[in-house]
C-alpha positions as CSV (number, residue, x, y, z in Angstrom):
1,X,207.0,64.0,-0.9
2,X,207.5,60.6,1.1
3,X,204.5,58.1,1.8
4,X,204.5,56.5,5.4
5,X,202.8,53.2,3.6
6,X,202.0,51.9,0.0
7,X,197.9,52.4,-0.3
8,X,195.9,50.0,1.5
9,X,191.6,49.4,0.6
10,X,191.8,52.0,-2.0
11,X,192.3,54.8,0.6
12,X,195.7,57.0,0.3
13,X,198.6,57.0,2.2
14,X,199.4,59.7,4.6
15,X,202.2,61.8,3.6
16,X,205.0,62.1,6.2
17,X,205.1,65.7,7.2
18,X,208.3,67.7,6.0
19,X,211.3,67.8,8.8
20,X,211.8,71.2,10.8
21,X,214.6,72.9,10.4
22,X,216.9,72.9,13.2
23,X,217.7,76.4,14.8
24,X,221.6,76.6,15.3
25,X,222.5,76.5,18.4
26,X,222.9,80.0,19.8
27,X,226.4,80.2,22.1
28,X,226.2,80.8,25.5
29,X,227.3,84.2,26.8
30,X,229.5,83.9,30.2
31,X,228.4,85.9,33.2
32,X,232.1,86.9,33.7
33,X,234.7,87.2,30.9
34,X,238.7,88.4,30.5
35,X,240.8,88.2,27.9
36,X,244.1,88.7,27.5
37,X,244.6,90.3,31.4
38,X,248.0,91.4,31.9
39,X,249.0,93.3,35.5
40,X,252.9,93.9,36.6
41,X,254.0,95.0,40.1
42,X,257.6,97.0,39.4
43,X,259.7,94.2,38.0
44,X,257.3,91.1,38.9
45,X,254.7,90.2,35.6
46,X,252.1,88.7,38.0
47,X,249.9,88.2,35.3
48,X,250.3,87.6,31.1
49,X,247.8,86.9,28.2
50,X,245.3,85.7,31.0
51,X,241.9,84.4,29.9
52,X,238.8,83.0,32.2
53,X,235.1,82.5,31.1
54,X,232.9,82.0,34.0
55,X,228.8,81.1,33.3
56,X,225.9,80.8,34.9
57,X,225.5,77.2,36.8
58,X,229.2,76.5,36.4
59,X,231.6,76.2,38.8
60,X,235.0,77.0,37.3
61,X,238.2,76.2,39.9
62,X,241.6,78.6,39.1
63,X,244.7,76.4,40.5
64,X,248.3,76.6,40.6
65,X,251.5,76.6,43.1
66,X,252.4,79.6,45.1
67,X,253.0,82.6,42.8
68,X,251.3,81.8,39.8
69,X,248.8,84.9,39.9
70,X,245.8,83.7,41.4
71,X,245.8,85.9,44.3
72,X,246.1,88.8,41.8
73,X,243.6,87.8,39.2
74,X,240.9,87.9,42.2
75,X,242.0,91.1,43.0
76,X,241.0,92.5,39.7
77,X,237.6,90.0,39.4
78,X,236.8,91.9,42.8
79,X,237.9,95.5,41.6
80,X,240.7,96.1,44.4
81,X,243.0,96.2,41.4
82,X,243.0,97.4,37.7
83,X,244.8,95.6,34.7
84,X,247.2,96.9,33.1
85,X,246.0,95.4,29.5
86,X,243.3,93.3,28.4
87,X,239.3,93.8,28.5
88,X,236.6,92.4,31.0
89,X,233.0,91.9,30.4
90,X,230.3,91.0,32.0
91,X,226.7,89.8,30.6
92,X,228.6,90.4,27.7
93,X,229.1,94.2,28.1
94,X,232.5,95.7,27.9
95,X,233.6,96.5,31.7
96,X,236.1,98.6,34.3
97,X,236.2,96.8,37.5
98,X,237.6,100.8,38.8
99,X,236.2,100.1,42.7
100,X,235.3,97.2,44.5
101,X,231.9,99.0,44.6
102,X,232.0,98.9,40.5
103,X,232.5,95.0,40.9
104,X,229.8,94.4,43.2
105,X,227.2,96.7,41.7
106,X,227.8,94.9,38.7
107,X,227.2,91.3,40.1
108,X,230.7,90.8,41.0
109,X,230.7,89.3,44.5
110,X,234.5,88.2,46.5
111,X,234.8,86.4,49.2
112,X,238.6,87.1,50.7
113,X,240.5,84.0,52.6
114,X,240.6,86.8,55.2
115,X,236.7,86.6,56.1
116,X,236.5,90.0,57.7
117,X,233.7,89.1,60.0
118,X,233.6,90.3,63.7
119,X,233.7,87.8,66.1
120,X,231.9,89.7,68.3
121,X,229.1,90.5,66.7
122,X,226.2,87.8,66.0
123,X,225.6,86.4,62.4
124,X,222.6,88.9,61.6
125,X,225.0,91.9,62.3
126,X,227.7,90.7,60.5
127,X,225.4,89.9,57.3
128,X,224.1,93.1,57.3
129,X,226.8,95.3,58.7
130,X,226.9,98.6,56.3
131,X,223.9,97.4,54.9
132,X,221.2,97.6,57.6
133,X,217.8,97.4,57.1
134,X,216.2,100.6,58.7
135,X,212.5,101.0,59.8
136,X,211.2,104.6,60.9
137,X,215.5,105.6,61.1
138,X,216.0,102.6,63.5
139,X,217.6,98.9,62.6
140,X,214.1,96.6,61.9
141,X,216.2,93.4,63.3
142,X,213.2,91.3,63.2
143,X,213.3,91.8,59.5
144,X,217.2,91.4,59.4
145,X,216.6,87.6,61.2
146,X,214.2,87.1,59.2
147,X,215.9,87.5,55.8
148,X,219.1,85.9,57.6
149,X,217.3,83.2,58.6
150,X,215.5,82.6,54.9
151,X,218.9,82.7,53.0
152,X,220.6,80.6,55.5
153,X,217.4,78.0,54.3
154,X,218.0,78.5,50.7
155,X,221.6,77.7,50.9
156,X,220.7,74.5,53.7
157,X,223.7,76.6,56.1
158,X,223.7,74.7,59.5
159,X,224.3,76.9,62.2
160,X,222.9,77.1,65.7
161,X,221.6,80.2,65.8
162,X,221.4,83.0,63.6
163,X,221.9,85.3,67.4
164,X,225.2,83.3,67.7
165,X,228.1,85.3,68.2
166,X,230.4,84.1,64.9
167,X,233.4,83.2,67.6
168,X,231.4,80.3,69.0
169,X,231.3,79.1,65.3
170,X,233.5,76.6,63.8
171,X,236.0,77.5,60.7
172,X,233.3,75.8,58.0
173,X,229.9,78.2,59.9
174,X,232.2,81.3,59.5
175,X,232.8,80.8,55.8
176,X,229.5,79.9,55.3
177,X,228.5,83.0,56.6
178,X,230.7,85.2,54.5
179,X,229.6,83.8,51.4
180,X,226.2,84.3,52.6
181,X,226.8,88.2,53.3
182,X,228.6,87.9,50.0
183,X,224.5,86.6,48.8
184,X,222.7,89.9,50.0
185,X,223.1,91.9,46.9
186,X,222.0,89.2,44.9
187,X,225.3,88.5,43.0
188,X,225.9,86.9,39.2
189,X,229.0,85.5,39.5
190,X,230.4,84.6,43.0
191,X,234.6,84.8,43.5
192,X,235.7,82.1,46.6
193,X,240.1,83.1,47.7
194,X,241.1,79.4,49.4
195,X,237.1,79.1,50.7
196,X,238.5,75.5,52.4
197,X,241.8,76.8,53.4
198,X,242.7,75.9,57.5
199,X,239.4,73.5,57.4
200,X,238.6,70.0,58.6
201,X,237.1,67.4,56.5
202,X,233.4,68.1,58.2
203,X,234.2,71.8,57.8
204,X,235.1,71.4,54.0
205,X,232.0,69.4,53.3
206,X,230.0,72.3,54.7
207,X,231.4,74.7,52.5
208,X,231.8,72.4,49.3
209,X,228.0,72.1,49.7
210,X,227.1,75.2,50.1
211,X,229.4,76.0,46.6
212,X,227.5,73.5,44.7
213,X,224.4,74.9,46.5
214,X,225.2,78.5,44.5
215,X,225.3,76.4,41.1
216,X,222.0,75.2,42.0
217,X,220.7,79.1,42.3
218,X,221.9,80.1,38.9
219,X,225.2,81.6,40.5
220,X,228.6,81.6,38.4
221,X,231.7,80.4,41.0
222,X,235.2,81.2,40.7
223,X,236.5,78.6,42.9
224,X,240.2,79.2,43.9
225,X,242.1,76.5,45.8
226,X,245.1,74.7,45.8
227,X,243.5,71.3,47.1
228,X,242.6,68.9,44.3
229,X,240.7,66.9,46.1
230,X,238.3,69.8,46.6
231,X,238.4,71.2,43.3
232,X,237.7,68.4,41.6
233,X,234.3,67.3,43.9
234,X,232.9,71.0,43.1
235,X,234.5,72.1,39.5
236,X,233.0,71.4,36.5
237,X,236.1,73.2,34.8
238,X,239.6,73.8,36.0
239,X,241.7,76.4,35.0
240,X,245.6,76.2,35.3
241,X,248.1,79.0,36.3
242,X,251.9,78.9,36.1
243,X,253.9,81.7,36.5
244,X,251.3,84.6,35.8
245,X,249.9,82.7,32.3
246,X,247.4,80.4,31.2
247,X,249.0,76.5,31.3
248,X,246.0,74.4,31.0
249,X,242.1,73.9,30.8
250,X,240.6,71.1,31.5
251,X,236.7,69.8,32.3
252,X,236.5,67.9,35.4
253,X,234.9,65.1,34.2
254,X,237.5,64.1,31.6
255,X,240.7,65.4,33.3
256,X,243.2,63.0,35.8
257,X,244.4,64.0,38.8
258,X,248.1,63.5,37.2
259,X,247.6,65.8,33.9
260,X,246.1,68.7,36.3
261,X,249.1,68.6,38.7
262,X,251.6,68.4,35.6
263,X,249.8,71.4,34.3
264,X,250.5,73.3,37.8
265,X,254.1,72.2,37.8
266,X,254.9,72.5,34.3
267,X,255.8,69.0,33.4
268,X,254.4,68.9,30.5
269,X,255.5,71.3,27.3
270,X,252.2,70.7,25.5
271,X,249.6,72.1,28.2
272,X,249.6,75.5,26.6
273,X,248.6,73.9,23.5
274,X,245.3,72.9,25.2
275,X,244.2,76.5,25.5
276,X,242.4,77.9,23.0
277,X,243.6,81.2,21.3
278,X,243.3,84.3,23.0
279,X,240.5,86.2,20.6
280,X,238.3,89.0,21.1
281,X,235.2,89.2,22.7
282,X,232.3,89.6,20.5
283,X,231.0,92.5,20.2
């Protein structure tokens, strides 16, 4: 036992209390996990050994030059395709991505580079369309605004109207409103194909805010790109692809703009090293 000070007017020191133990810190499980992903189309390997961890409040960016497998690896993140080795969890639960539908009921959401809205139809119907909200076997569109016009607020989207037809809006409102109808089913982890693709620098600001807007909300992002300058004002991680495999990781914070291109071009024999080993998942 310690004493704080020596005894002072006859009265007794106050023993210092005893230090509490320190709980180890428990290890964060990732909303979206693969490991070891492989997936061949006839003679092409699109995809070898592949790894990603995605968690909650992190925004993790997949780059790398034309065919290196990123297109693929959001095809099987959104279910369109299956693997042909490897394992996938999610909330640490062994998963089959076997449908699109699988992905998304699971908390799997993907937003495509091809939006797939109809420019005909205003933003309320193109949120909801398939999903309609139904009053008495008729569409309640008063409730449909409202709900549009609510998420629109949490994610601080700027468009004119919510009964705008989604031709009149500009490249950065359409996006935004895909990844807002991606937002309906209340989605874990959020996938974005080349979300600032064919965009201006206004129109990339909208949607790079609304992308750090779903960290905010709890939401894991898969960020695909192949602009740098993008990735790294959203990406608290950056994953690099070359040739179908794994060829670097790196956080934001602490990587150069030079070490992340040299990973995508392969200038540098060591950037594999910088992965960790491919393990299993725990079980």
């Amino acid at each position: 036992m310690t004493w704080t000070h020596a005894e002072v007017d006859g009265r007794a020191a106050v023993p210092e209390p005893a230090p509490t133990p320190t709980a180890p810190a428990v290890p964060r499980v990732p909303l979206l996990s693969l490991r070891g992903i492989h997936k061949r189309f006839g003679a092409v390997q699109a995809l070898v050994d592949v790894d990603l961890d995605v968690h909650s409040r992190e925004v993790v960016a997949v780059v790398g030059d034309n065919g290196a497998g990123k297109s693929t690896l959001v095809d099987v993140m959104a279910g369109v395709i299956q693997p042909d080795a490897g394992e996938i969890w999610v909330d640490g639960q062994h998963a089959v991505l076997g449908t699109p539908a699988t992905a998304r009921n699971l908390g799997i959401a993907t937003v495509f580079q091809e939006l797939a809205l109809c420019e005909n139809l205003d933003v309320v119907a193109n949120l909801f369309l398939g999903h309609e909200i139904k009053r008495y076997g008729i569409f309640d569109d008063v409730e449909m605004e409202q709900r549009a016009w609510e998420l629109m607020r949490q994610l601080s989207v700027r468009i004119p109207a919510t009964r705008v037809p989604v031709a009149q809006l500009s490249g950065g409102q359409r996006q935004t409103v895909a990844i807002a109808r991606a937002l309906l089913g209340d989605p874990r982890v959020v996938v974005l194909d080349e979300p600032t693709a064919a965009l201006g620098v206004a129109q990339v600001a909208e949607v790079l805010n609304l992308v750090e807007s779903l960290r905010e909300r709890g939401h894991g992002v898969v960020f695909i790109s192949h602009n740098m300058a993008d990735v790294q004002a959203v990406a608290d991680r950056i994953v690099v692809l070359r040739l179908g495999r794994n060829n670097g990781s790196f956080h934001s914070e602490e990587a150069s703009y030079e070490s992340i291109i040299a990973a995508v071009t392969g200038a540098t024999d060591d950037a594999v090293a910088r992965r960790p080993r491919s393990v299993a998942h725990p079980r």
